[in-house]
Backbone as CSV, one residue per row, in Angstrom:
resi,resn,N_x,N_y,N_z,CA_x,CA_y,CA_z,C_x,C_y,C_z
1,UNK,-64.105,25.262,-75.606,-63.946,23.817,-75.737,-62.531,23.499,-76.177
2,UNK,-62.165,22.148,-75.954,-60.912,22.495,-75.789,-60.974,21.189,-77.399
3,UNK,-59.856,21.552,-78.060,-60.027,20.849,-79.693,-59.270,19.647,-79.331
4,UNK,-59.598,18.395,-80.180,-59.241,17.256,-79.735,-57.868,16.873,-80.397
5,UNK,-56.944,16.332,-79.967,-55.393,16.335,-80.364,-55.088,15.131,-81.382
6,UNK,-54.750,15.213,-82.729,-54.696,14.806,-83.894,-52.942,14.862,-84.445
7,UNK,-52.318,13.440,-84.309,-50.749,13.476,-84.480,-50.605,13.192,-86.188
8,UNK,-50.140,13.391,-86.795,-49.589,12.792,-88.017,-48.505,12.804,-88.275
9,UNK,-47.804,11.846,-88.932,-46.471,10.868,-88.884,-46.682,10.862,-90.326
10,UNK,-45.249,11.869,-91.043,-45.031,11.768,-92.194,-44.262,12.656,-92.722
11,UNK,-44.327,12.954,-94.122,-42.833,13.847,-94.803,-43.282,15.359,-94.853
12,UNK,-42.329,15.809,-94.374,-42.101,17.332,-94.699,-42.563,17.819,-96.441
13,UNK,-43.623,18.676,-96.592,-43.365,19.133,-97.973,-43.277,20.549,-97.921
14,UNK,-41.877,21.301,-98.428,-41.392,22.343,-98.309,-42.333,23.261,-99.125
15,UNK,-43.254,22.798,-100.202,-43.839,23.596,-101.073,-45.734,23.753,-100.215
16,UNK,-45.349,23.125,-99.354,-46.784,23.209,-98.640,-48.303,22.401,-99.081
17,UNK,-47.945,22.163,-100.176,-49.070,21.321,-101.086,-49.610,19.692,-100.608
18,UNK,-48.728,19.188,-99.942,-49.052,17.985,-98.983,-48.198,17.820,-98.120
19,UNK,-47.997,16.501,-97.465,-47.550,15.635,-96.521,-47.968,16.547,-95.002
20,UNK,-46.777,16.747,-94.246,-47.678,17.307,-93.079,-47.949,18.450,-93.126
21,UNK,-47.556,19.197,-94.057,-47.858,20.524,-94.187,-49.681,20.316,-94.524
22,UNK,-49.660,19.597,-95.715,-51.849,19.779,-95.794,-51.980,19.027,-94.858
23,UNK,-51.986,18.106,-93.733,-52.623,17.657,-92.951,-52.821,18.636,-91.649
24,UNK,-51.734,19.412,-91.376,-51.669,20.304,-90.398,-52.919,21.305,-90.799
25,UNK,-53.133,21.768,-91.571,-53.712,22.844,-92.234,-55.230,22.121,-92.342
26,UNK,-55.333,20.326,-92.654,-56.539,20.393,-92.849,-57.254,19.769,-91.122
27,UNK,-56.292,19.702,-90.038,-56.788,19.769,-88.634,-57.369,20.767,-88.334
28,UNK,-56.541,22.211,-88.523,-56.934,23.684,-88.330,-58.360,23.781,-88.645
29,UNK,-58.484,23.298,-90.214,-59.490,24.315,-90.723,-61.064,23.141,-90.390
30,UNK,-60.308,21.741,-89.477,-61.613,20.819,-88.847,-61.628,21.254,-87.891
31,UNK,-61.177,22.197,-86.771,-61.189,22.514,-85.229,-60.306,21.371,-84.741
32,UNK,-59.360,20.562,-85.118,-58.438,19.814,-84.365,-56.954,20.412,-84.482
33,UNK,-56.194,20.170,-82.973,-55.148,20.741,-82.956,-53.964,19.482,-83.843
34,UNK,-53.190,19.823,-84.405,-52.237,19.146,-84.875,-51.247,19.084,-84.481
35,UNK,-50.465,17.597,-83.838,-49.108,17.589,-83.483,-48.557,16.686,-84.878
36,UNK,-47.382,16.623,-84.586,-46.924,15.728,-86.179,-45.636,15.253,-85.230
37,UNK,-45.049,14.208,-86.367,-43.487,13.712,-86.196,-43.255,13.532,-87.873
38,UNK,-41.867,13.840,-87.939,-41.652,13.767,-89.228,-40.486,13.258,-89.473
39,UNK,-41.138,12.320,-90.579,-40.288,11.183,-90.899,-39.012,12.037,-91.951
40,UNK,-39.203,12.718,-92.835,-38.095,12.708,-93.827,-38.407,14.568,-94.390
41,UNK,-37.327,15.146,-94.926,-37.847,16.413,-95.125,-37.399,16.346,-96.993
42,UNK,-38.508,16.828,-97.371,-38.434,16.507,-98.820,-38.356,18.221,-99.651
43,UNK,-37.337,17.900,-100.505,-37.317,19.418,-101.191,-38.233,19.557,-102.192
44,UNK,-39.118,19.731,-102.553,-40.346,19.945,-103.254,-40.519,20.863,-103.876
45,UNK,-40.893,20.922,-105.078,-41.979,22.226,-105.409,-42.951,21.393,-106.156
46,UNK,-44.066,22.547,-106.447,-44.905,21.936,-107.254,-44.915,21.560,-108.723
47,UNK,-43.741,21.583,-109.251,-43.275,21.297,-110.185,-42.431,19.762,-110.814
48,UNK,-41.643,20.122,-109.035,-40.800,18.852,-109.391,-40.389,18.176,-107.932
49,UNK,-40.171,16.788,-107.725,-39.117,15.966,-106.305,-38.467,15.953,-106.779
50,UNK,-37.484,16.716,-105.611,-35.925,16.535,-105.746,-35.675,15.435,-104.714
51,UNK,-34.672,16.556,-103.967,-34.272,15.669,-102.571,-35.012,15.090,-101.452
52,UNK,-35.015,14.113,-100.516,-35.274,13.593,-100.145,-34.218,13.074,-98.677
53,UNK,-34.384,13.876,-97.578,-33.644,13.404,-96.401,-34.260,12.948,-95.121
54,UNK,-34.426,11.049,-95.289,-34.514,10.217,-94.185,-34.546,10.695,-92.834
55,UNK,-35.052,11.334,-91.978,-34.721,11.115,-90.874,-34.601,9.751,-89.981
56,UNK,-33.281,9.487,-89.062,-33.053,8.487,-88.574,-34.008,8.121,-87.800
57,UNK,-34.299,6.724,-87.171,-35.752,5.985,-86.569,-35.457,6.565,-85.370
58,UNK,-34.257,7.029,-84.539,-33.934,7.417,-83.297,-34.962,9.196,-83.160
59,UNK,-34.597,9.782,-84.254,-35.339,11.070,-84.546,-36.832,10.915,-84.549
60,UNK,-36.853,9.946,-84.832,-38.589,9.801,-85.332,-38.898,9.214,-84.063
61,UNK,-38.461,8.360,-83.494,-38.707,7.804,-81.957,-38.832,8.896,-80.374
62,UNK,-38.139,9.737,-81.074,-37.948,11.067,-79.943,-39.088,12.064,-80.398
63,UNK,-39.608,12.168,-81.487,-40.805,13.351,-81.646,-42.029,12.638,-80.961
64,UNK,-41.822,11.183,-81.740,-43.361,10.092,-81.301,-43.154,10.161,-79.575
65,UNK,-42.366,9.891,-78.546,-42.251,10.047,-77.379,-42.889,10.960,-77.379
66,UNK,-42.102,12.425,-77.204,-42.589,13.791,-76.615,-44.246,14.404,-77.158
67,UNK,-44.608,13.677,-78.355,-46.017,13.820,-78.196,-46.924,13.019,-77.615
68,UNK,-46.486,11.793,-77.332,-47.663,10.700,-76.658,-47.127,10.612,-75.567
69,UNK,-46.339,11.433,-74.891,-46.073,11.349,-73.618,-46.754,12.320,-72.951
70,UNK,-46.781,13.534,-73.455,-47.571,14.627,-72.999,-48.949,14.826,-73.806
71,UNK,-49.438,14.556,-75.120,-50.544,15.203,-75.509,-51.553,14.067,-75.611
72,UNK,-52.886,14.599,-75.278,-53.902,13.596,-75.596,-54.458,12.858,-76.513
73,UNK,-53.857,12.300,-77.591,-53.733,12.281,-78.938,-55.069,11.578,-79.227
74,UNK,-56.021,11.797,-80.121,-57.806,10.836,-79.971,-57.586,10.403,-81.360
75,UNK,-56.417,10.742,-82.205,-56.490,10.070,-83.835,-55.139,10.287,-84.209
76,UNK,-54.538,9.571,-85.064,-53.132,9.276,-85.780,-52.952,9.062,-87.086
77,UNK,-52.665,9.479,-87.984,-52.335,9.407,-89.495,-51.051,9.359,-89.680
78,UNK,-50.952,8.131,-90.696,-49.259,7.944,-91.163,-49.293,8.372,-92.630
79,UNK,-48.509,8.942,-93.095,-48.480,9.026,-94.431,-47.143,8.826,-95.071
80,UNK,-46.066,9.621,-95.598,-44.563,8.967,-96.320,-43.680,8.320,-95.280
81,UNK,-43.271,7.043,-95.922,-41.981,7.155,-94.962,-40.715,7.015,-96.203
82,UNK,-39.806,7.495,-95.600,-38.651,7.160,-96.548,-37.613,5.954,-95.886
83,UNK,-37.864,5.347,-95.243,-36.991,4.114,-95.213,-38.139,2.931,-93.592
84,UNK,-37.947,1.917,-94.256,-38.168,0.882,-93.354,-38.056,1.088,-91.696
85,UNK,-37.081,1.518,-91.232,-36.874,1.803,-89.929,-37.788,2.521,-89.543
86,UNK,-38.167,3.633,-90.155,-39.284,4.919,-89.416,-40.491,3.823,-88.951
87,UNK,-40.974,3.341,-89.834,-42.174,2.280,-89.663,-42.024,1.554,-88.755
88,UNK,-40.984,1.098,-88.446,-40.797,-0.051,-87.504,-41.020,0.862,-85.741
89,UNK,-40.564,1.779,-85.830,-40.938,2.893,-84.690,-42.324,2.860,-84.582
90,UNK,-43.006,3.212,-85.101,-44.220,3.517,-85.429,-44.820,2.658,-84.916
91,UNK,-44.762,1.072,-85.664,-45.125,-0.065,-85.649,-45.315,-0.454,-83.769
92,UNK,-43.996,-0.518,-82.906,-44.340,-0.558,-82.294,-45.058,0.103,-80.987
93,UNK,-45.200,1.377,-81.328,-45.944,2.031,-80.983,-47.974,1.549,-81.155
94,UNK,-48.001,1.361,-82.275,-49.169,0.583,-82.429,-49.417,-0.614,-81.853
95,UNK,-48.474,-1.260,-82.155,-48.498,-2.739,-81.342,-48.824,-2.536,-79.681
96,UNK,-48.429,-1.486,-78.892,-48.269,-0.833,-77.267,-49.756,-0.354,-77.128
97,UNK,-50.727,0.018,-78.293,-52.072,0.141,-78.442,-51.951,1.625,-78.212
98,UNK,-50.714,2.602,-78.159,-50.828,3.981,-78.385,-51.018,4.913,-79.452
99,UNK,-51.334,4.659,-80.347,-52.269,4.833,-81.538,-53.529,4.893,-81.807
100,UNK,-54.402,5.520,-81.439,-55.728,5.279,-81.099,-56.212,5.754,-82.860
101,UNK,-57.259,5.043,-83.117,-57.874,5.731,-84.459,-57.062,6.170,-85.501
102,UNK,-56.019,4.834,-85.483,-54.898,5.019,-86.636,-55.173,4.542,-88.173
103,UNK,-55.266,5.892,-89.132,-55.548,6.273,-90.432,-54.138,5.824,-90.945
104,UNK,-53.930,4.789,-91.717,-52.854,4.481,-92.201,-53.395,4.914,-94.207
105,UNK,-52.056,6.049,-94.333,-52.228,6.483,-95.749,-50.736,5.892,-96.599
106,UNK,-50.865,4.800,-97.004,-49.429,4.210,-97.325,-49.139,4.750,-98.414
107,UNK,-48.511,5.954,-98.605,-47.898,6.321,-99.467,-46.238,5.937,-99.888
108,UNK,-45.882,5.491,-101.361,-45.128,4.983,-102.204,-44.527,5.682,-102.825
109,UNK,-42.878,5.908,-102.571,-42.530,6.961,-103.390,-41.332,6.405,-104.396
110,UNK,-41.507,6.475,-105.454,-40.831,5.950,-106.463,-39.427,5.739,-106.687
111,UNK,-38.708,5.302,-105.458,-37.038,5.638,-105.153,-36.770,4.841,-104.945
112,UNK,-36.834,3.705,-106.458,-35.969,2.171,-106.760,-36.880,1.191,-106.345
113,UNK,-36.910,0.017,-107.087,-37.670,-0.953,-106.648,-37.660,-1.879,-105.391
114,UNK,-36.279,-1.664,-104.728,-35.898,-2.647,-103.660,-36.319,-1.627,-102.121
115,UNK,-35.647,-0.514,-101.951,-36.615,0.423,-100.967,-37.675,0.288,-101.120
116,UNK,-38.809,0.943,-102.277,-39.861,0.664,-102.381,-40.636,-0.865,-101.930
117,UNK,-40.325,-1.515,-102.413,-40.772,-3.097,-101.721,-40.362,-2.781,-100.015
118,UNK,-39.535,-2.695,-99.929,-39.234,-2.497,-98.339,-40.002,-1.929,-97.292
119,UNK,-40.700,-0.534,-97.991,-41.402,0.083,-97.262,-42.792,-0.520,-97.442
120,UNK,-43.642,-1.103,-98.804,-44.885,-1.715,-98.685,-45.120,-2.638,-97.783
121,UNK,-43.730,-3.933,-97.515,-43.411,-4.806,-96.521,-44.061,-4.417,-95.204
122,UNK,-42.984,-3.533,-95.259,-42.911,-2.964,-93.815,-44.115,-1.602,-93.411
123,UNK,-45.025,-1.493,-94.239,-46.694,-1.049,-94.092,-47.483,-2.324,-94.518
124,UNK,-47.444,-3.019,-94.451,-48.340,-3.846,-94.499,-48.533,-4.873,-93.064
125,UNK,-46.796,-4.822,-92.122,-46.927,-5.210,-91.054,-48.109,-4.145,-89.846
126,UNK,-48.199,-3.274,-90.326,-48.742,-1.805,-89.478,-50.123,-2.226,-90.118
127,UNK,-50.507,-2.113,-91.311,-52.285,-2.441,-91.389,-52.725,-3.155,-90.475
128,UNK,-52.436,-4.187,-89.853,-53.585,-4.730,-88.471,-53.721,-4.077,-87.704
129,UNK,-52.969,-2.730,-87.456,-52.989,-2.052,-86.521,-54.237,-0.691,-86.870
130,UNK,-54.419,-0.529,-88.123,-54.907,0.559,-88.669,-56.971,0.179,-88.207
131,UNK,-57.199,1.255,-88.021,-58.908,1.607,-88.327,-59.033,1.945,-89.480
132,UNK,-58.459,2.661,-90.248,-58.791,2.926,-92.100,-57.639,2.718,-92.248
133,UNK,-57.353,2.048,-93.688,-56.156,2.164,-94.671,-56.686,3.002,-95.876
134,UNK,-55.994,3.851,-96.544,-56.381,4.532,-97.225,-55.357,4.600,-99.156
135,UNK,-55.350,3.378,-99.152,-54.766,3.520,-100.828,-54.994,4.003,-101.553
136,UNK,-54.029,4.271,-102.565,-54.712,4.822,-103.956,-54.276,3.803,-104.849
137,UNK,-54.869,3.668,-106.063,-54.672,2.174,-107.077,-53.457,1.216,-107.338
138,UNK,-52.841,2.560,-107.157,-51.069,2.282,-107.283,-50.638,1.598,-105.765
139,UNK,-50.940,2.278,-105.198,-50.277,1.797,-103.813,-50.840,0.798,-103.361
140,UNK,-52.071,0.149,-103.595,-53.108,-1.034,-103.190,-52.310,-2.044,-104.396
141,UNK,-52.062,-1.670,-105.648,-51.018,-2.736,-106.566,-49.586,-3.117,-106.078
142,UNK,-49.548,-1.720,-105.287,-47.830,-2.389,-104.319,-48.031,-3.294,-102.913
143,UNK,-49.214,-2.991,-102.711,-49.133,-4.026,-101.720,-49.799,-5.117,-101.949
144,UNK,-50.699,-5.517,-102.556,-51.088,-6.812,-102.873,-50.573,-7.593,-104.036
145,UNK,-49.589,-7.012,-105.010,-48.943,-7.447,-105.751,-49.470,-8.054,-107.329
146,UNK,-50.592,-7.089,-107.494,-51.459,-7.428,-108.638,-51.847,-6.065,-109.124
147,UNK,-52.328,-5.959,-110.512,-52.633,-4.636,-110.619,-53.965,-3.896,-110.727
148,UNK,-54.238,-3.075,-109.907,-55.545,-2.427,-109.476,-55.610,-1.659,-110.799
149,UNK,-56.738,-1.627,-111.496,-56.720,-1.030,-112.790,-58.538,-0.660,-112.760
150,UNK,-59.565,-1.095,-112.404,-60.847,-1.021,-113.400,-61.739,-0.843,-111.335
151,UNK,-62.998,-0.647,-111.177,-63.414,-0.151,-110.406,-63.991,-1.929,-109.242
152,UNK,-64.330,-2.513,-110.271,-64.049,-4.186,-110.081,-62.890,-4.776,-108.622
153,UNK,-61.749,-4.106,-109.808,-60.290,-4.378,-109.294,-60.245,-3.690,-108.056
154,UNK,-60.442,-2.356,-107.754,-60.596,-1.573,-106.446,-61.466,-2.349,-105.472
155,UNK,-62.725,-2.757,-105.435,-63.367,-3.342,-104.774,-62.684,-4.688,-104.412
156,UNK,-62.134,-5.746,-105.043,-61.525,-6.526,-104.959,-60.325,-6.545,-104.107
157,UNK,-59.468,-5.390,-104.045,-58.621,-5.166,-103.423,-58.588,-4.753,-101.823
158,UNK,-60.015,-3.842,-102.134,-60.672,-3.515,-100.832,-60.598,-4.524,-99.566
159,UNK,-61.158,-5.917,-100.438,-61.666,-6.969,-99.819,-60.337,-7.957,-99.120
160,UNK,-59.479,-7.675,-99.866,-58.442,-8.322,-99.887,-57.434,-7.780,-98.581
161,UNK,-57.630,-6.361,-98.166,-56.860,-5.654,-97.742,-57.298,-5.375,-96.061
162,UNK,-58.608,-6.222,-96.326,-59.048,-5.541,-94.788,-59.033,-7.167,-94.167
163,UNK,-58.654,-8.258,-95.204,-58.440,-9.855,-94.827,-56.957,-9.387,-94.162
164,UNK,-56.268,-8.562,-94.495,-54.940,-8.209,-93.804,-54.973,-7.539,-92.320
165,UNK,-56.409,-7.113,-92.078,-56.156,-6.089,-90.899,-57.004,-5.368,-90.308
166,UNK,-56.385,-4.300,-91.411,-57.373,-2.506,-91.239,-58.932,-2.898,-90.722
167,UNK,-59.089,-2.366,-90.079,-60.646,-2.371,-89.908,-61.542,-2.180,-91.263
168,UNK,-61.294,-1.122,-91.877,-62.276,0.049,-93.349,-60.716,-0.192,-93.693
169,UNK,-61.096,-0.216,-95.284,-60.806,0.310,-96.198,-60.753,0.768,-97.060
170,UNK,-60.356,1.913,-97.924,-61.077,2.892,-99.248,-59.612,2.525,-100.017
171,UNK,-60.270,2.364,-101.515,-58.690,2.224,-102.250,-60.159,3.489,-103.251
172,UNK,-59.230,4.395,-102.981,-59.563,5.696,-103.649,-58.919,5.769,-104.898
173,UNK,-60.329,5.993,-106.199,-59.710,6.053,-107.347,-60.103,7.393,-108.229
174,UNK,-59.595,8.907,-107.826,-59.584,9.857,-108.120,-59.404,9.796,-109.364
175,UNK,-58.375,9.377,-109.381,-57.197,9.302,-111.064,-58.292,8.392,-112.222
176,UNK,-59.171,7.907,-111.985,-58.752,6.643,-112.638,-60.228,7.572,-113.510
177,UNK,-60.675,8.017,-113.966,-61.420,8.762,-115.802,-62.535,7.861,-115.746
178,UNK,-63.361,7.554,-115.154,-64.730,6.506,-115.813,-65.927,7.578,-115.655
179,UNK,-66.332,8.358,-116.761,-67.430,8.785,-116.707,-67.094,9.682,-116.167
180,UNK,-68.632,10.836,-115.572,-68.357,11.757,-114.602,-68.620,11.844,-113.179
181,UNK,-68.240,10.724,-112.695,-67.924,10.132,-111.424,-66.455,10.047,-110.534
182,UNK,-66.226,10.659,-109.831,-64.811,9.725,-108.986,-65.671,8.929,-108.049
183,UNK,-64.842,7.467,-108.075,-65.262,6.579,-107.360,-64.060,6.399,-106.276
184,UNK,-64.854,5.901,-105.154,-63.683,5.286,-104.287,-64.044,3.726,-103.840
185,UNK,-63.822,2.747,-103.769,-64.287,1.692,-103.598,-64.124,1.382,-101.583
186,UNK,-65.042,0.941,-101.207,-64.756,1.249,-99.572,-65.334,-0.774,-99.014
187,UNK,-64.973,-1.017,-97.781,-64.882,-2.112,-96.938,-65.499,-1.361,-95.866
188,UNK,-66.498,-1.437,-95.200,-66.718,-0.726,-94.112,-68.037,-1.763,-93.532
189,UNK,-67.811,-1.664,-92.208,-69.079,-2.201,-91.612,-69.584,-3.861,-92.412
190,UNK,-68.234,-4.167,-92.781,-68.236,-5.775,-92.786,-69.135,-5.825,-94.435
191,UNK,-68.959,-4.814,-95.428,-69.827,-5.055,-96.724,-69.125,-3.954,-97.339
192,UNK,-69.057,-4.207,-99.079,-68.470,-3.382,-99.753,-69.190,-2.539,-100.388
193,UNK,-68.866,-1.319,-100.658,-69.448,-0.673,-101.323,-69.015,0.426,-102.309
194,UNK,-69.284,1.486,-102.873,-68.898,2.592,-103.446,-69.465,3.827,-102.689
195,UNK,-68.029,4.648,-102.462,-68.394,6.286,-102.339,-68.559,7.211,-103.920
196,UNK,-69.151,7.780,-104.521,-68.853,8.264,-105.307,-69.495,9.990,-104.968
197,UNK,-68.495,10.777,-106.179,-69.082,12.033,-106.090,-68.616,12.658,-107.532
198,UNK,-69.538,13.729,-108.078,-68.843,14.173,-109.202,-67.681,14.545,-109.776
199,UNK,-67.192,14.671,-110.780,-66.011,14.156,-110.835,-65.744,16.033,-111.100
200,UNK,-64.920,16.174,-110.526,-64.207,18.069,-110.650,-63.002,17.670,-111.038
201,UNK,-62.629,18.501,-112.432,-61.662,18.610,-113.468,-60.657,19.691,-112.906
202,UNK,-60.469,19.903,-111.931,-59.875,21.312,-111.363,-57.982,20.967,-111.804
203,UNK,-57.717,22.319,-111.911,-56.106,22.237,-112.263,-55.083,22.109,-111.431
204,UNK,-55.963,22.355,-109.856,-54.836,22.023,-108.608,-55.605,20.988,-108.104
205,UNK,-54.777,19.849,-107.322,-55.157,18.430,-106.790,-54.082,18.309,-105.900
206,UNK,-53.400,18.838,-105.756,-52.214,18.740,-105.055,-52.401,18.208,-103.654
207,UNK,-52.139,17.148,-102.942,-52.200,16.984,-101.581,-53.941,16.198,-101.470
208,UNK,-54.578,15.707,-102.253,-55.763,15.396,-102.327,-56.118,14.295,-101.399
209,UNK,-55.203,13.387,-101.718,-54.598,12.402,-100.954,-54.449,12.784,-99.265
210,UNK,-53.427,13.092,-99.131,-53.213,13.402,-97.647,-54.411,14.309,-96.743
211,UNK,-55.456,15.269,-97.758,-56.026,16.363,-96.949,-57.153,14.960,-96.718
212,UNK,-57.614,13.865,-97.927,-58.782,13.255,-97.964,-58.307,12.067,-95.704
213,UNK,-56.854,11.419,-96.145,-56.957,10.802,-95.102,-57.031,11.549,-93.419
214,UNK,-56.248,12.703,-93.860,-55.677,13.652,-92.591,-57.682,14.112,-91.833
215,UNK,-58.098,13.998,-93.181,-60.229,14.858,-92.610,-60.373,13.581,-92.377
216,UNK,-60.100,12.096,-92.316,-61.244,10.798,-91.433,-60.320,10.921,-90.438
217,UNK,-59.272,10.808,-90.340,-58.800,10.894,-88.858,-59.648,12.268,-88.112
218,UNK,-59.201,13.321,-88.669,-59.514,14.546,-87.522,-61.126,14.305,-87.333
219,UNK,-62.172,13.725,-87.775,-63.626,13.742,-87.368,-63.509,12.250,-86.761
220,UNK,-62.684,11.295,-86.732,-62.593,10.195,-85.826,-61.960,11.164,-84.808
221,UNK,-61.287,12.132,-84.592,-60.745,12.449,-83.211,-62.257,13.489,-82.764
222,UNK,-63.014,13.286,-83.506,-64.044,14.437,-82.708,-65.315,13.252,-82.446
223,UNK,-64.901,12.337,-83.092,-66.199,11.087,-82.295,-67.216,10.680,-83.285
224,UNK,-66.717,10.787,-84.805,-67.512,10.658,-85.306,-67.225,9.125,-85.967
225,UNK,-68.713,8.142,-86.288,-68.003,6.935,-86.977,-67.060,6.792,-87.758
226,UNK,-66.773,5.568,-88.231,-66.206,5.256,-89.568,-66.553,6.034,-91.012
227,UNK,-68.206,5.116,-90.864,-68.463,5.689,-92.068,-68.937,7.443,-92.383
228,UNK,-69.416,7.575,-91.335,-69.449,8.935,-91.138,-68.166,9.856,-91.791
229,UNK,-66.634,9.852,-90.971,-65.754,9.924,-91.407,-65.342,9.973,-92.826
230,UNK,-65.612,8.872,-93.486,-65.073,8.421,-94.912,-66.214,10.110,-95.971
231,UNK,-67.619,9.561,-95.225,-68.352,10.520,-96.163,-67.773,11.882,-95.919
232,UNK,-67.444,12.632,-94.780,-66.956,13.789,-94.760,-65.863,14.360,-95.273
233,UNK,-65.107,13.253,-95.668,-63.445,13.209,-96.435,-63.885,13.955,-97.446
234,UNK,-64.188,12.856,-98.336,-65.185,12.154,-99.654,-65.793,13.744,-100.001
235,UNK,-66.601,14.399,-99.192,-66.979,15.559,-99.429,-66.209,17.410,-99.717
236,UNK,-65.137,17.124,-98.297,-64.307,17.798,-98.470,-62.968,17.899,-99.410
237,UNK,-62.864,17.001,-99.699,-61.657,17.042,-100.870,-62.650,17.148,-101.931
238,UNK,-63.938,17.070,-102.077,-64.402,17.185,-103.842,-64.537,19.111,-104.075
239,UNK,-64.708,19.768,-102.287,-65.288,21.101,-102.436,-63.973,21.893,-102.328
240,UNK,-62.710,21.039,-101.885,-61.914,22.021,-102.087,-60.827,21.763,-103.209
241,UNK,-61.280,21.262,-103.931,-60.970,21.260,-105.289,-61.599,21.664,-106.193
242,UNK,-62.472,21.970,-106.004,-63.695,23.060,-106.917,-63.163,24.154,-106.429
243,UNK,-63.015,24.581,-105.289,-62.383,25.806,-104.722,-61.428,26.673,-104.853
244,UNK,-60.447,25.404,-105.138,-59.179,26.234,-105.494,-58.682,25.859,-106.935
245,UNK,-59.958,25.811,-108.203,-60.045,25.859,-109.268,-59.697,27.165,-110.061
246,UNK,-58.901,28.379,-109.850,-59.049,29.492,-110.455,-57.991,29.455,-109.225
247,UNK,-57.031,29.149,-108.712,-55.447,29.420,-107.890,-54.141,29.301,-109.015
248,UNK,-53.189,29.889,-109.030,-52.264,29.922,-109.293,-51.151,30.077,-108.377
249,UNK,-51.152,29.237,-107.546,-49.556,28.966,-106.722,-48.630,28.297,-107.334
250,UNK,-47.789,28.983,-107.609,-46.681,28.046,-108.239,-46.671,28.208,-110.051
251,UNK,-46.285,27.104,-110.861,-46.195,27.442,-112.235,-46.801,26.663,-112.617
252,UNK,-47.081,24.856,-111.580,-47.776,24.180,-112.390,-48.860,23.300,-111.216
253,UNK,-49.677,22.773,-111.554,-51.032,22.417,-110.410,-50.540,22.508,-109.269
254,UNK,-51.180,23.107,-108.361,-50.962,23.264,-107.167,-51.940,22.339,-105.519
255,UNK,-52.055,23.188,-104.631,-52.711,22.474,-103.701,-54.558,22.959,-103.472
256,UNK,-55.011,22.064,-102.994,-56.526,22.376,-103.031,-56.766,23.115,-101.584
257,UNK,-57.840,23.833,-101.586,-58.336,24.605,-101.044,-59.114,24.134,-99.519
258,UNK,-58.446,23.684,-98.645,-59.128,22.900,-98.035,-59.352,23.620,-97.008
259,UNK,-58.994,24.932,-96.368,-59.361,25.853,-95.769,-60.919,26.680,-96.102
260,UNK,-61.307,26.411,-96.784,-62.531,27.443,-97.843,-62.265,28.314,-97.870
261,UNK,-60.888,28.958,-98.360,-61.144,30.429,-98.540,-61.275,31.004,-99.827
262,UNK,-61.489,30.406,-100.429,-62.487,30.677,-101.821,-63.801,30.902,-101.693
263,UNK,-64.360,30.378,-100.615,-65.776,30.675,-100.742,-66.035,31.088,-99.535
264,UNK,-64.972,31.869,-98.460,-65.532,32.270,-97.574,-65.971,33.792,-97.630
265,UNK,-66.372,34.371,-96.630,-67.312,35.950,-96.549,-66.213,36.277,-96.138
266,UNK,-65.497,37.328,-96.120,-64.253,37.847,-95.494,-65.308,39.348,-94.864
């Protein structure tokens, strides 16, 4: 059978722990092939961001060509951009309706307040284009301009965010300590609700984010619903973070286990 073709549009992480590096890795380990374009190559470890180098919109316009010109692409995930222009590529690419089953993961990276505004701007023109948007508290406070704080507030935002566009939306609140629950607050199928699952204390989380949006795209590229999708995320980021609970890559938390090879039979 031949595996269904899954693009993601986003930053290089040299330490492997996210951006397209865990999304590539979490296509593999769904049976989808992964093409990518990459917006910016970031010097990383799991310790610390350093550098950070933009690729120009002309660069990013020439990878997005040569994959939607030749590959069959059935799902799309965006995740970092480092400057306004990349998006605007992107953007109209979506707008052309060549984006099919586009997972928009608006990630925010803390490099000055005036870029930063620039890029929420300029992802928030791309949410009408999206089938899921996928925030996290922080990034749902950069784009609606209020602050997502209590599980209330997530749902609220939810509501607010899919009046912008997105088809679904999850403002995923991993981070946020209530009990022994992670909640994600979700918009789906025209009613709000909660995903929740137990809450795993694990010491690597690394990439949680990107592996959770990169798994609803790759089971939207294999035909599976929305909500379907969201629950399989939802599931897989809770087991491979239990998984790769007892890893030591690196010196300080690392990336989750989204391959199972913690619990596979070798």
């Amino acid at each position: 059978m031949t595996p269904p073709v899954v693009l993601s549009i986003g930053g290089s992480d040299c330490s492997g722990g996210s951006g397209i590096q865990a999304d590539l890795k979490t296509y593999a380990a769904m049976g989808a092939h992964g093409a990518s374009a990459v917006t910016a190559i970031m010097a990383t470890s799991v310790r610390v961001s350093a550098d950070i180098l933009p690729l120009t919109a002309p660069v990013i316009a020439g990878q997005l060509t040569a994959v939607l010109d030749d590959l069959p692409v059935a799902a799309v995930k965006t995740g970092m951009f480092a400057s306004a222009d990349g998006i605007g590529e992107v953007l109209s690419r979506a707008k052309a309706g060549a984006l099919p089953n586009l997972v928009v993961d608006p990630v925010l990276l803390n490099e000055g307040i005036r870029s930063r505004r620039q890029i929420a701007m300029a992802l928030e023109r791309l949410l009408p284009y999206a089938m899921v948007a996928t925030p996290n508290r922080e990034e749902a406070s950069a784009l609606l301009g209020w602050q997502v704080a209590t599980p209330d507030d997530m749902a609220q935002a939810a509501r607010e965010l899919v009046s912008g566009g997105p088809q679904y939306v999850v403002v995923t609140g991993g981070d946020l300590v209530t009990g022994t629950e992670a909640l994600d607050a979700v918009w789906a199928a025209g009613e709000e609700r909660y995903m929740s699952a137990p809450r795993v204390m694990g010491r690597n989380q690394v990439g949680s984010g990107a592996v959770f949006s990169a798994a609803i795209a790759a089971r939207l590229a294999h035909g599976d619903s929305v909500v379907e999708a969201l629950a399989y995320a939802k599931g897989l980021v809770v087991r491979a973070i239990q998984d790769a609970a007892e890893w030591r890559i690196g010196t300080a938390p690392g990336p989750i286990d989204v391959c199972g090879w913690s619990s596979a039979v070798i």
